[in-house]
TISE-33046 format. One line per 2 residues: number of its first residue (from 1); their letters; for each residue x, y, z of N, C-alpha, C. Coordinates in nm, 4 decimals. Layout:
NUM) a) X Y Z X Y Z X Y Z; ...;
***
This chain:
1) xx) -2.5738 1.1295 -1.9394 -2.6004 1.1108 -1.7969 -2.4795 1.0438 -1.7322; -2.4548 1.0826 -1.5934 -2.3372 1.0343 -1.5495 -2.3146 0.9576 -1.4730;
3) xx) -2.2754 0.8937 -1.3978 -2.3535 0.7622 -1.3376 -2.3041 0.7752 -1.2206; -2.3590 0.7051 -1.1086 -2.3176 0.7567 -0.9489 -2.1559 0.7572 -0.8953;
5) xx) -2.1593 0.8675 -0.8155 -1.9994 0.8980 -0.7474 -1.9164 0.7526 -0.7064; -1.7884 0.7387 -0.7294 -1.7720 0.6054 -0.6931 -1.7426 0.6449 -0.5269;
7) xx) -1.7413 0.5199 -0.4953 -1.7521 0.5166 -0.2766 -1.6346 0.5072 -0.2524; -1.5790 0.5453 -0.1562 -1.4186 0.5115 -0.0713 -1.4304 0.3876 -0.0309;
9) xx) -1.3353 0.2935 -0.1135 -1.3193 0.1412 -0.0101 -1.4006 0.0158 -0.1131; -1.4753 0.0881 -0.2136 -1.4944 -0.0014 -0.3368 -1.4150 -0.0043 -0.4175;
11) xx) -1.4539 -0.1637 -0.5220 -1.5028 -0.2984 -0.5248 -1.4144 -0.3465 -0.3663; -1.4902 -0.4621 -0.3195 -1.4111 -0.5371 -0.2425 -1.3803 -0.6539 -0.2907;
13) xx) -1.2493 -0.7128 -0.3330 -1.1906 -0.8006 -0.3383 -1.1506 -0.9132 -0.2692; -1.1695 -0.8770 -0.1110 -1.0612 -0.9498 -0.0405 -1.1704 -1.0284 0.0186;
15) xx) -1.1037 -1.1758 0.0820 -1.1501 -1.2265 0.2157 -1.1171 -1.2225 0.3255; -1.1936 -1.2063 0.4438 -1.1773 -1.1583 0.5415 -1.0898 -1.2795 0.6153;
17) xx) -0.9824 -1.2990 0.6971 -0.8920 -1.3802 0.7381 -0.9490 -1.4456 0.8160; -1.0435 -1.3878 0.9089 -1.0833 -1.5065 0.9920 -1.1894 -1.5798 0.9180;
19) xx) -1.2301 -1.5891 0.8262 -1.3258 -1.6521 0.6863 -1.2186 -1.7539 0.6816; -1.1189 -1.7469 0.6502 -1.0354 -1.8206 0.5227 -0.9268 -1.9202 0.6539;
21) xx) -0.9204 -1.8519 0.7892 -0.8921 -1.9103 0.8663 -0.9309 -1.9535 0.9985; -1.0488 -1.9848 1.0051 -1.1362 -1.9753 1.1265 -1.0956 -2.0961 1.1628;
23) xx) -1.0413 -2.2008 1.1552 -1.0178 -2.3355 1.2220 -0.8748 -2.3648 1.1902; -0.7978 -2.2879 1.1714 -0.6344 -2.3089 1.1030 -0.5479 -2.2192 1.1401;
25) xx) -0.4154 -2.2309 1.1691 -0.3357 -2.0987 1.1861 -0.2488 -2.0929 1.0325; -0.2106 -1.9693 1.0341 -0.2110 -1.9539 0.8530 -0.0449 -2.0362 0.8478;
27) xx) -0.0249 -2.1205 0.7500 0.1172 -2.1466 0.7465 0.2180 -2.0374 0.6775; 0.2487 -1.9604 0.7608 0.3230 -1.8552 0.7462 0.4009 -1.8570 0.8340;
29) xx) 0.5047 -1.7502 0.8637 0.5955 -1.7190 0.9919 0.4885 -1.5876 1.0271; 0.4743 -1.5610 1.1404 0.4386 -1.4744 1.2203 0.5639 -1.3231 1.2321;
31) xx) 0.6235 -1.3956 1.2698 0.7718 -1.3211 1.3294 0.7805 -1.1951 1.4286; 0.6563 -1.2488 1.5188 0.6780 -1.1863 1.6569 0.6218 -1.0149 1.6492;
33) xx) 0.5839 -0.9598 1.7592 0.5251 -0.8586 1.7399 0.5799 -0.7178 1.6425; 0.5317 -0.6505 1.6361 0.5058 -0.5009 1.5346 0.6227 -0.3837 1.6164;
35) xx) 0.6991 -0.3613 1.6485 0.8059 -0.2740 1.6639 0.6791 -0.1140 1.6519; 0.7651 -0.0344 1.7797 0.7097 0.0980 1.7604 0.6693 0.1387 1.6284;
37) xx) 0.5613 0.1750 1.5578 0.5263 0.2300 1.4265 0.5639 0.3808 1.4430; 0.6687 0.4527 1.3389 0.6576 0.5524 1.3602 0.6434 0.6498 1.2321;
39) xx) 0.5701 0.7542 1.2521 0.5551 0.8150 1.1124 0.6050 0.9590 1.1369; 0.7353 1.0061 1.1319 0.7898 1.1246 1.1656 0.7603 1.2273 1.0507;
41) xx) 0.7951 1.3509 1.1134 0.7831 1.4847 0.9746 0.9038 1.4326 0.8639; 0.8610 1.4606 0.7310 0.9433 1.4750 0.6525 0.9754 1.5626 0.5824;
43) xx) 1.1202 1.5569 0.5310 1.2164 1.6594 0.5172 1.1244 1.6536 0.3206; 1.1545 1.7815 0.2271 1.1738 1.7783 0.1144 1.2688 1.7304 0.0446;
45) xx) 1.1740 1.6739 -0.1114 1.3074 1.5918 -0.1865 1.3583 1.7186 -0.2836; 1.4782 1.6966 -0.1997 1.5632 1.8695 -0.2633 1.6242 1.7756 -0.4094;
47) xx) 1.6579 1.6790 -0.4689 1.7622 1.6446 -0.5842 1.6783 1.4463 -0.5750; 1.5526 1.5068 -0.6156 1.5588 1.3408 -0.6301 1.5914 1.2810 -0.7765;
49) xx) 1.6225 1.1180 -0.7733 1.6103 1.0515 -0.8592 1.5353 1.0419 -0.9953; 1.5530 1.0794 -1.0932 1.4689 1.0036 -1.2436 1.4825 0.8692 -1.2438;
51) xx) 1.4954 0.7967 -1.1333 1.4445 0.6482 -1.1636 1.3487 0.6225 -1.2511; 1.3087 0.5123 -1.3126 1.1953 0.4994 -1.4584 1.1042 0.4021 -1.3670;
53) xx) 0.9814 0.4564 -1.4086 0.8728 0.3798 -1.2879 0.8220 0.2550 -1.4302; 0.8418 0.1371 -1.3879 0.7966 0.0007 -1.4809 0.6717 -0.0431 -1.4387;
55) xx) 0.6154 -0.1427 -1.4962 0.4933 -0.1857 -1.4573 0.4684 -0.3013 -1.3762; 0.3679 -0.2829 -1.3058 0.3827 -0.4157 -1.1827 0.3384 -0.5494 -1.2468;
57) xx) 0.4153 -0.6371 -1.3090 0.4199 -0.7616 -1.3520 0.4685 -0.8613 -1.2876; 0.3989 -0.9627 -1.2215 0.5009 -1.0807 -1.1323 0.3580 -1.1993 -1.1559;
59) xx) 0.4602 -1.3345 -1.1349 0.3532 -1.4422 -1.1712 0.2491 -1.4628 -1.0134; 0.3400 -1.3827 -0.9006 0.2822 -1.4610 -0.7632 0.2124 -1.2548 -0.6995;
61) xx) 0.1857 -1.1441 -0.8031 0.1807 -1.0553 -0.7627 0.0518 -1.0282 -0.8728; -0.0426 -1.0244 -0.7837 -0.1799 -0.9788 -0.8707 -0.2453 -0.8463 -0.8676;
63) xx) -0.2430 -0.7833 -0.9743 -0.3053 -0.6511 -0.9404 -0.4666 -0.6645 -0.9590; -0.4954 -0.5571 -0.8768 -0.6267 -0.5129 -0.8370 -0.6550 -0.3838 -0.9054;
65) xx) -0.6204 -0.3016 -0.9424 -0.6348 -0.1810 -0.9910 -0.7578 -0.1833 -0.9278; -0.7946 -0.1377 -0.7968 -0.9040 -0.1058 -0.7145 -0.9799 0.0553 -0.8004;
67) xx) -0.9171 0.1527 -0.7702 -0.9744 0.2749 -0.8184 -1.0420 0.2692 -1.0073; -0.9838 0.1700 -1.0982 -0.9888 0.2085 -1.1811 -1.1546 0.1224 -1.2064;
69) xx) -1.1405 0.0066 -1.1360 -1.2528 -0.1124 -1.1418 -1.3790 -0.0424 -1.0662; -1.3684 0.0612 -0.9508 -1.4322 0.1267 -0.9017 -1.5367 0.2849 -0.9456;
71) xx) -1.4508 0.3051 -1.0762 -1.4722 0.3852 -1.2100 -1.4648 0.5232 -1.1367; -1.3409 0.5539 -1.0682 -1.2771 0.6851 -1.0948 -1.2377 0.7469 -1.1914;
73) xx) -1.3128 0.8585 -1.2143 -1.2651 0.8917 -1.3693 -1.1237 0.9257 -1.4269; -1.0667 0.9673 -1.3106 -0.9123 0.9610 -1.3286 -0.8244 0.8399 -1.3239;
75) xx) -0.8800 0.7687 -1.2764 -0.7876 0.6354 -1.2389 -0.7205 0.5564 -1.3742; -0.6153 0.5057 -1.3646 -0.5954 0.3863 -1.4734 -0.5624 0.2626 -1.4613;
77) xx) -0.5450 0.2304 -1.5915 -0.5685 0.0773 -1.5499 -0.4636 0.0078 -1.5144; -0.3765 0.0281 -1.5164 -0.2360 -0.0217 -1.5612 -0.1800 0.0101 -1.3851;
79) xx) -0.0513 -0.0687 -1.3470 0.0161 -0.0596 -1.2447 0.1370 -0.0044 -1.2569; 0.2044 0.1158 -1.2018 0.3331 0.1143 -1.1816 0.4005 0.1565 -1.0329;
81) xx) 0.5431 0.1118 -1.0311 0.5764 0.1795 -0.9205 0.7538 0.1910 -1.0168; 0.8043 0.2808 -0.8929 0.9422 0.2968 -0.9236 1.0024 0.1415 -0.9272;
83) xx) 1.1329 0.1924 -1.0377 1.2197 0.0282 -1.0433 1.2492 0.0122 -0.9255; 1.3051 0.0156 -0.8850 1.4211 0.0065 -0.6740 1.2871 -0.0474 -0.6283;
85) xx) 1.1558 0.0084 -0.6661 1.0549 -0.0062 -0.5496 0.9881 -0.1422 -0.5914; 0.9514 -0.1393 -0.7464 0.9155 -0.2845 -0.7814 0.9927 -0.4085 -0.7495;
87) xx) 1.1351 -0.3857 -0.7870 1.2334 -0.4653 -0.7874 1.2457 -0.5247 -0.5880; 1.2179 -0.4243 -0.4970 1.1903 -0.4913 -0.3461 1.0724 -0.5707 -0.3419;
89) xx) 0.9513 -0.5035 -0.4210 0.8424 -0.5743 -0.3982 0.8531 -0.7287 -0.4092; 0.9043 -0.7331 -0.5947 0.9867 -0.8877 -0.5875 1.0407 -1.0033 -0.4864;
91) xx) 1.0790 -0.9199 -0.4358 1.2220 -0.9714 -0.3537 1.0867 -0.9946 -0.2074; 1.0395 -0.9403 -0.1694 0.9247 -0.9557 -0.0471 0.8543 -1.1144 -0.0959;
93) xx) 0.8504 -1.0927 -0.2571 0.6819 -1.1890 -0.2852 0.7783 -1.3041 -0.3409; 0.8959 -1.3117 -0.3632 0.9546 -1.4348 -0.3649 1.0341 -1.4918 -0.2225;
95) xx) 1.0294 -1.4024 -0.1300 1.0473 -1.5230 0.0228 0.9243 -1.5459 0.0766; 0.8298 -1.5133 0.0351 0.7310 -1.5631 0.1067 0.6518 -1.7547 0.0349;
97) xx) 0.6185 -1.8346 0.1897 0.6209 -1.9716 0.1138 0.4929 -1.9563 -0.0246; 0.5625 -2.0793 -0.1019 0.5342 -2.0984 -0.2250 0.3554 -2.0605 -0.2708;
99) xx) 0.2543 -2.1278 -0.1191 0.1764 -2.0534 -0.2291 0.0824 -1.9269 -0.1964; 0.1834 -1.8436 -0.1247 0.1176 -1.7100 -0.0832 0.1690 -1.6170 -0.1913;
101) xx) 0.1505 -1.5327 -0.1623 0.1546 -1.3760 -0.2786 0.1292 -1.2637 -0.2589; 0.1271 -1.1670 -0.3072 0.0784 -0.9621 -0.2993 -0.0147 -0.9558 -0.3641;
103) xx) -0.1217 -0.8862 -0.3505 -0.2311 -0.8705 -0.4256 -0.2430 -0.6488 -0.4280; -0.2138 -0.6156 -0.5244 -0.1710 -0.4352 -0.5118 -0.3225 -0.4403 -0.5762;
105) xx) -0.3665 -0.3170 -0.4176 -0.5100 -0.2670 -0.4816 -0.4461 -0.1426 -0.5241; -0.3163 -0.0629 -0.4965 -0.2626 0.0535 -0.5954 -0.1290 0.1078 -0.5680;
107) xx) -0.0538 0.1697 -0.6766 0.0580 0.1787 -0.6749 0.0893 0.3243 -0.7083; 0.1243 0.3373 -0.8179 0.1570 0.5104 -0.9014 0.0027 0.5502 -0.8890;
109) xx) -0.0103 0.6825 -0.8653 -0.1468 0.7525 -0.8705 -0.1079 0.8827 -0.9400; -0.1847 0.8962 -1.0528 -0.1417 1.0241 -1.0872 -0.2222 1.1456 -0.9764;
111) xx) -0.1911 1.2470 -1.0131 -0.2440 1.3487 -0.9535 -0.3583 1.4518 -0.9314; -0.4284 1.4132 -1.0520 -0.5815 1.4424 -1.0944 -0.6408 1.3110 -0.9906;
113) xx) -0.6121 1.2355 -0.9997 -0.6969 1.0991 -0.8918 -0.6647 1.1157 -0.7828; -0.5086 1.1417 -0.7171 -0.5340 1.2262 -0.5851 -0.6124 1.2846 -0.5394;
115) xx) -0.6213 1.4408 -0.6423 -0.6909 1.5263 -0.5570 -0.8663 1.4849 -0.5641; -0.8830 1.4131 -0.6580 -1.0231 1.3749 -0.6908 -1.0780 1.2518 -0.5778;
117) xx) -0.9589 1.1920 -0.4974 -1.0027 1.1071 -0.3387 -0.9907 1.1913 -0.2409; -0.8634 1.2964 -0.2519 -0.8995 1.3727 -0.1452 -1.0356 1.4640 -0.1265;
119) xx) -1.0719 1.5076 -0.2624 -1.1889 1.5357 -0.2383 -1.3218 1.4869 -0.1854; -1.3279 1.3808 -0.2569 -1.4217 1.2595 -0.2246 -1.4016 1.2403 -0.0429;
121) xx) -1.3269 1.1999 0.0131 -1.2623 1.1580 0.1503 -1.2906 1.2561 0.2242; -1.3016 1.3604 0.2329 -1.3108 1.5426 0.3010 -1.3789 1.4682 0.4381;
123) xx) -1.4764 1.4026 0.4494 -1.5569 1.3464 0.5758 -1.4402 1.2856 0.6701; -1.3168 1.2392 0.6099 -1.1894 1.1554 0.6656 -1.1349 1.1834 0.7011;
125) xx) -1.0446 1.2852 0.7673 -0.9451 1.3663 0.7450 -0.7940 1.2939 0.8173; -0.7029 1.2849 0.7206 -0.5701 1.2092 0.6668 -0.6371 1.0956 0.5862;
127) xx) -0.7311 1.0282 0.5636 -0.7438 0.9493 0.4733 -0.6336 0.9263 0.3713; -0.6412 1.0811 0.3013 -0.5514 1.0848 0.1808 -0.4829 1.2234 0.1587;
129) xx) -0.3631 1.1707 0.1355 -0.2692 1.2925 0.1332 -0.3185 1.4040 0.0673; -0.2714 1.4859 0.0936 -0.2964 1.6562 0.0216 -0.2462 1.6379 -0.0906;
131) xx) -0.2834 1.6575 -0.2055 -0.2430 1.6817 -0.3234 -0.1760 1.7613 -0.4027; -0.0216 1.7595 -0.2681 0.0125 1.8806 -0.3482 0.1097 1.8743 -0.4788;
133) xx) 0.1342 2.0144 -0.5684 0.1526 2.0429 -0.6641 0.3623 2.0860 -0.6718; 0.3603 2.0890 -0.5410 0.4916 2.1172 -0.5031 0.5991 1.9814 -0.5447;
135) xx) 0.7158 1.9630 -0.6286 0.7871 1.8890 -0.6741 0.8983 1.8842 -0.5475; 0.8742 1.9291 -0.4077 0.9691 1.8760 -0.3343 0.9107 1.8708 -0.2460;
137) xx) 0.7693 1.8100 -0.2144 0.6849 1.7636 -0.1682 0.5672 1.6622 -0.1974; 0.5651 1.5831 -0.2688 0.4425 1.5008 -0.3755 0.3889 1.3904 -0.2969;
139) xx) 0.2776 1.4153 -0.3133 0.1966 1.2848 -0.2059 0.2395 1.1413 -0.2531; 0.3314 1.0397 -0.1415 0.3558 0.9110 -0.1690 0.3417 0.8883 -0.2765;
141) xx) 0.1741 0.8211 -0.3212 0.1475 0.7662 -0.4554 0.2270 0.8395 -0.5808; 0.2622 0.9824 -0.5912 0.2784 1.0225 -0.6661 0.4093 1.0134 -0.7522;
143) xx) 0.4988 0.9818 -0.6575 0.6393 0.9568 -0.6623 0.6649 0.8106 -0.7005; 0.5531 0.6963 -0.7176 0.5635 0.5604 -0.7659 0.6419 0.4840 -0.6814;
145) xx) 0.7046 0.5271 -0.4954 0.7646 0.4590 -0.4028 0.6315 0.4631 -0.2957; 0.5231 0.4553 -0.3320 0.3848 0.3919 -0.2353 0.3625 0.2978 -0.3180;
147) xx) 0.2732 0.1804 -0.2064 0.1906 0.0704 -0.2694 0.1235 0.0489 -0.1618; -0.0051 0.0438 -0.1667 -0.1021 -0.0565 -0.1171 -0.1721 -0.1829 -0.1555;
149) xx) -0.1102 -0.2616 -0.0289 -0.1061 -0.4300 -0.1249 -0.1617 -0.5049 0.0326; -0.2060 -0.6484 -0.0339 -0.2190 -0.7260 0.0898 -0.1579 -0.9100 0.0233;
151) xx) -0.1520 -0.9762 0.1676 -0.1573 -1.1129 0.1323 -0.1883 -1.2145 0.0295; -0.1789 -1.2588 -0.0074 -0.2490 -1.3981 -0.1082 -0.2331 -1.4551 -0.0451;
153) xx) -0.3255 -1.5901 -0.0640 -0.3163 -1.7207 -0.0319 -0.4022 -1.7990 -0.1602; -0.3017 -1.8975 -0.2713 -0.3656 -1.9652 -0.3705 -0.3851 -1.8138 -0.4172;
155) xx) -0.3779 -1.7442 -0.4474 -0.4216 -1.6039 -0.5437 -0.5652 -1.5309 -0.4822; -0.5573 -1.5986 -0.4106 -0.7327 -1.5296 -0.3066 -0.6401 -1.4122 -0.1941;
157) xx) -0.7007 -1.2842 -0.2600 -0.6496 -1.1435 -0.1301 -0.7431 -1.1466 -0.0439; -0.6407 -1.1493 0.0689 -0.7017 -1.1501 0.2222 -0.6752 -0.9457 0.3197;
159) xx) -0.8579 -1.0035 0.3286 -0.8641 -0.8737 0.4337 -0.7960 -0.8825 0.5752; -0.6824 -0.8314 0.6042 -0.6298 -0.8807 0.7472 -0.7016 -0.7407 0.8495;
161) xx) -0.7969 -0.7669 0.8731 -0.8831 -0.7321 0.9608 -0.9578 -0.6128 0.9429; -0.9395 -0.5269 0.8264 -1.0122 -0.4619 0.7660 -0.9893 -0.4571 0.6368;
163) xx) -1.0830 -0.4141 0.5568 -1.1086 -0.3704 0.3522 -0.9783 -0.2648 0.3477; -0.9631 -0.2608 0.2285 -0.8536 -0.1536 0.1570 -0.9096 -0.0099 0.1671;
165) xx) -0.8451 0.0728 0.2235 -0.9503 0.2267 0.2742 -1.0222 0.1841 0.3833; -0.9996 0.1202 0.4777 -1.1190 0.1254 0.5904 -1.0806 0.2693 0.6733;
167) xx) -1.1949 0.3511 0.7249 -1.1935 0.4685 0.7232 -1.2145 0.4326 0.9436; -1.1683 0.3408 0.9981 -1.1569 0.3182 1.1208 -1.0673 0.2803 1.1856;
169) xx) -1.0253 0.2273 1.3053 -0.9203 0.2068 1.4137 -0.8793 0.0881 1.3310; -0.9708 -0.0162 1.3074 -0.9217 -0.1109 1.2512 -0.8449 -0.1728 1.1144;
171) xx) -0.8596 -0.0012 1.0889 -0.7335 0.0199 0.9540 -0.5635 0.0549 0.9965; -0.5783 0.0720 1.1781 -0.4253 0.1286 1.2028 -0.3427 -0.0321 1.1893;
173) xx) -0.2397 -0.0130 1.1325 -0.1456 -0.1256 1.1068 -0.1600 -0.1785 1.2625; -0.1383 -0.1510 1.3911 -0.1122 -0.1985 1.5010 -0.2175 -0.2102 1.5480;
175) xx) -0.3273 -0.2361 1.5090 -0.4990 -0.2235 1.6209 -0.5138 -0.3621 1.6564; -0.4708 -0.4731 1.5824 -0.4876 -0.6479 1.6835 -0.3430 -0.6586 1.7778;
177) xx) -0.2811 -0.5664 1.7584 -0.1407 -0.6117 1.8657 -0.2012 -0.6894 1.9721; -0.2976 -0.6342 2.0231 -0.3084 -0.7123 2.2099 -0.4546 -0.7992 2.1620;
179) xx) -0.4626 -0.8762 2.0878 -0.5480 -0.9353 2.0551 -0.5042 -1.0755 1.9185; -0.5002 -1.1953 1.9613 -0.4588 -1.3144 1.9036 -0.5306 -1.3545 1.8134;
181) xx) -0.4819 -1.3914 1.7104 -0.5858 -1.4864 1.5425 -0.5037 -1.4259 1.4903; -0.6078 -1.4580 1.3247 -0.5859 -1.4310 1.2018 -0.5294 -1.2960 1.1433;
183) xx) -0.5458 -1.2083 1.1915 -0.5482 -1.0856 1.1591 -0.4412 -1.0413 1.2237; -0.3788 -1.0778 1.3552 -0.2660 -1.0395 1.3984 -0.1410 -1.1042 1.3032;
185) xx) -0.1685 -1.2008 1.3299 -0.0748 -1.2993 1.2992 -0.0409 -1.2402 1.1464; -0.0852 -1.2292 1.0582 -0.1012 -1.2170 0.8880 -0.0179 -1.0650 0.8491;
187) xx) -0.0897 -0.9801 0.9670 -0.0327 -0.8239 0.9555 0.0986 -0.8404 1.0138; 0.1591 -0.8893 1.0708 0.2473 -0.9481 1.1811 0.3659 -1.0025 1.0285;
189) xx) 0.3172 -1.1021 0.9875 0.3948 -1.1682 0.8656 0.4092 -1.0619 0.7290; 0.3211 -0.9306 0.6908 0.3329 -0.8897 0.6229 0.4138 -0.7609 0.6550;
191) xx) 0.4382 -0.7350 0.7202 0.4675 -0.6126 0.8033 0.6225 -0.6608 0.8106; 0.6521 -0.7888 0.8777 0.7639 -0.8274 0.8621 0.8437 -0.8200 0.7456;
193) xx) 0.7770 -0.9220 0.6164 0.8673 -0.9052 0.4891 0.8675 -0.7992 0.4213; 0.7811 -0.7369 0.4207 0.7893 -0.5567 0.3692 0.9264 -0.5301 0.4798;
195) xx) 0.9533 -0.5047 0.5890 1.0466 -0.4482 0.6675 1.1659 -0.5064 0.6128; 1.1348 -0.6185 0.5837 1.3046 -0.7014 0.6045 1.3348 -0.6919 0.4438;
197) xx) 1.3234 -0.5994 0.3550 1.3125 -0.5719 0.2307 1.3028 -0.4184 0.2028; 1.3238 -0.3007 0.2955 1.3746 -0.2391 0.2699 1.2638 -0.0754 0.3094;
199) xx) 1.1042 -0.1402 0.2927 1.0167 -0.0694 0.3093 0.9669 -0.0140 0.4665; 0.8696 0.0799 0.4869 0.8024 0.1167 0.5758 0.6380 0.1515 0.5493;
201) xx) 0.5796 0.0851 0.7050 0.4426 0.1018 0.6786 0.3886 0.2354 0.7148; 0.2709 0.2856 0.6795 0.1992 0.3967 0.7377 0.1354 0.3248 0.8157;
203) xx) 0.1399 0.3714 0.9331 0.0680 0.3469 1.1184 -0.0769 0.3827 1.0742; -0.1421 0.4312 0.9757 -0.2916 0.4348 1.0159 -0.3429 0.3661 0.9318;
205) xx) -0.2303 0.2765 0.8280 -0.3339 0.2152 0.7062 -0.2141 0.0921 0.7097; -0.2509 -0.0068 0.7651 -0.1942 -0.1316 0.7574 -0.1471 -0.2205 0.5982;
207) xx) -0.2560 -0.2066 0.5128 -0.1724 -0.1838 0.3499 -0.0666 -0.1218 0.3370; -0.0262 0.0065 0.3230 -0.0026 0.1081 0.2562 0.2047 0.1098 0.3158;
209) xx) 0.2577 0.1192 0.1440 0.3634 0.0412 0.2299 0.4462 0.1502 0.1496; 0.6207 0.2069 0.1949 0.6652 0.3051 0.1154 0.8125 0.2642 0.0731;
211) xx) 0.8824 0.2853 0.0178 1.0224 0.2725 -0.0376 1.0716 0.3917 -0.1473; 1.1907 0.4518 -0.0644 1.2515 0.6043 -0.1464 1.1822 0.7039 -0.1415;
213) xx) 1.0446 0.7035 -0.0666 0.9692 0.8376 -0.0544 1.0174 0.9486 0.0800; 0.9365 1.0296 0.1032 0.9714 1.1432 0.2107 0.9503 1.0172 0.3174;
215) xx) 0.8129 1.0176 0.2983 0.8515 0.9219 0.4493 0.9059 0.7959 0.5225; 0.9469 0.7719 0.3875 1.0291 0.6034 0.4108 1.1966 0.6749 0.4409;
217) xx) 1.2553 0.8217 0.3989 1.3442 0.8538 0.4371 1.3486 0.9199 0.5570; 1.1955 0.9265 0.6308 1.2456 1.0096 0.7633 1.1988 0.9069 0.8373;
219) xx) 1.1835 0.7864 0.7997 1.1987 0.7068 0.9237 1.2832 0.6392 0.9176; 1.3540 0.5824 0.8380 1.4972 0.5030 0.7875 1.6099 0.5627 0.8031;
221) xx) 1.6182 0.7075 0.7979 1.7125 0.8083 0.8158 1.7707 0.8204 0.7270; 1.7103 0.8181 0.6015 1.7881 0.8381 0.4624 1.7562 0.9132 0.4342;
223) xx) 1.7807 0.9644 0.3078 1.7581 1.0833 0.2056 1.6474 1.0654 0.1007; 1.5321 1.1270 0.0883 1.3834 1.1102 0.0169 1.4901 1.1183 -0.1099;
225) xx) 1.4623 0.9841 -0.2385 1.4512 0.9622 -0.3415 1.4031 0.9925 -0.4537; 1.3209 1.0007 -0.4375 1.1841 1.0096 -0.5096 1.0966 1.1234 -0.5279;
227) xx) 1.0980 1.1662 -0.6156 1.0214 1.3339 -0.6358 0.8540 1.3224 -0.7187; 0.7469 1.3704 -0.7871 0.6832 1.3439 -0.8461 0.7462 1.2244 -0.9922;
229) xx) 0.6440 1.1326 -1.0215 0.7091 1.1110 -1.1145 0.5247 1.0225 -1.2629; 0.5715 1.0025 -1.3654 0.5132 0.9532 -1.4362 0.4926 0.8547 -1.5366;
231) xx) 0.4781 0.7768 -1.5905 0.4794 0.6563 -1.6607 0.5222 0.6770 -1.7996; 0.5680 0.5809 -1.8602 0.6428 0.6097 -2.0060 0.5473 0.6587 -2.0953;
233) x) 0.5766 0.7009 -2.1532 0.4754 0.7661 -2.2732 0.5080 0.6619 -2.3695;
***
């Protein structure tokens, strides 16, 4: 017997920011509003990289393996992303003050778990990339230069104004712009050190962050990196 479908947006992990900050402003830098979000067409990765995708290990970077805890049958347990891409992540979660952190609900996705959310998601539509099979085209996750991650504070992941997969407005990276607290402010600070480190966000999912992929090169104006890729054997 097989046991029920897992849900889009389970386990929840996080606390909700105005929970954790309802009488406090977070000691963070803010660093001023969110710059046009833009998510342009991207070009194919005609000659990408064999970069070697490593595993996400850091003392101030906690994984969540969301999909796998959620019992996708494809999912695994383990974290990776590309080196260049881990090696920024680093570099993000060591300027931030001492006792904040990244908390990755996911990173490398193979491609059987793609198409097995895009399926699941069908009620969503962009939820989740197309799954395609094309090597000069591979959905973000696939290429190990996506991550979806949020805040720490003390090792507690914070919801900055919506859950991981929220399937509403309040999942677009920019939806508290004209609206003050916790949730601005936090997306505001995370949005920042992801930027100032090399990455770009997706405009409809305030997590979801890219480095060396198609679309971190057509908004940076570089050249896509990153082609399908897979974990060491």
């Amino acid at each position: 017997m097989t046991g029920p479908q897992p849900r889009i947006g389970e386990p929840t992990y996080t606390v909700p920011a105005h929970d954790l900050f309802a009488n406090r402003t977070p000691e963070i830098a803010e660093d001023g509003p969110l710059p046009p979000l833009l998510d342009l067409e991207p070009e194919a990765a005609i000659d990408p990289s064999d970069e070697a995708l490593v595993r996400v290990e850091h003392p101030r970077i906690r994984v969540l393996s969301n999909y796998w805890h959620a019992g996708w049958s494809t999912a695994i347990p383990t974290t990776w992303l590309r080196r260049s891409t881990f090696e920024c992540l680093v570099a993000v979660v060591e300027s931030l003050p001492p006792t904040w952190g990244i908390a990755v609900f996911d990173a490398w996705r193979p491609i059987e778990l793609q198409r097995q959310l895009f399926d699941a998601s069908i009620e969503y539509p962009g939820l989740m990339a197309l799954p395609s099979s094309d090597p000069s085209t591979p959905p973000p996750h696939l290429t190990g230069g996506a991550v979806d991650l949020t805040l720490t504070l003390n090792g507690t992941p914070i919801a900055l104004g919506s859950g991981f997969d929220d399937t509403t407005e309040r999942a677009h990276a920019a939806h508290f712009e004209d609206e003050s607290g916790p949730d601005r402010h936090l997306r505001r600070a995370l949005f920042h050190a992801m930027a100032s480190h090399g990455f770009v966000v997706y405009p409809e999912e305030w997590w979801h962050f890219e480095y060396g992929t198609r679309r971190w090169a057509a908004v940076s104006g570089a050249t896509p990196r990153f082609g399908p890729a897979a974990p060491p054997t």
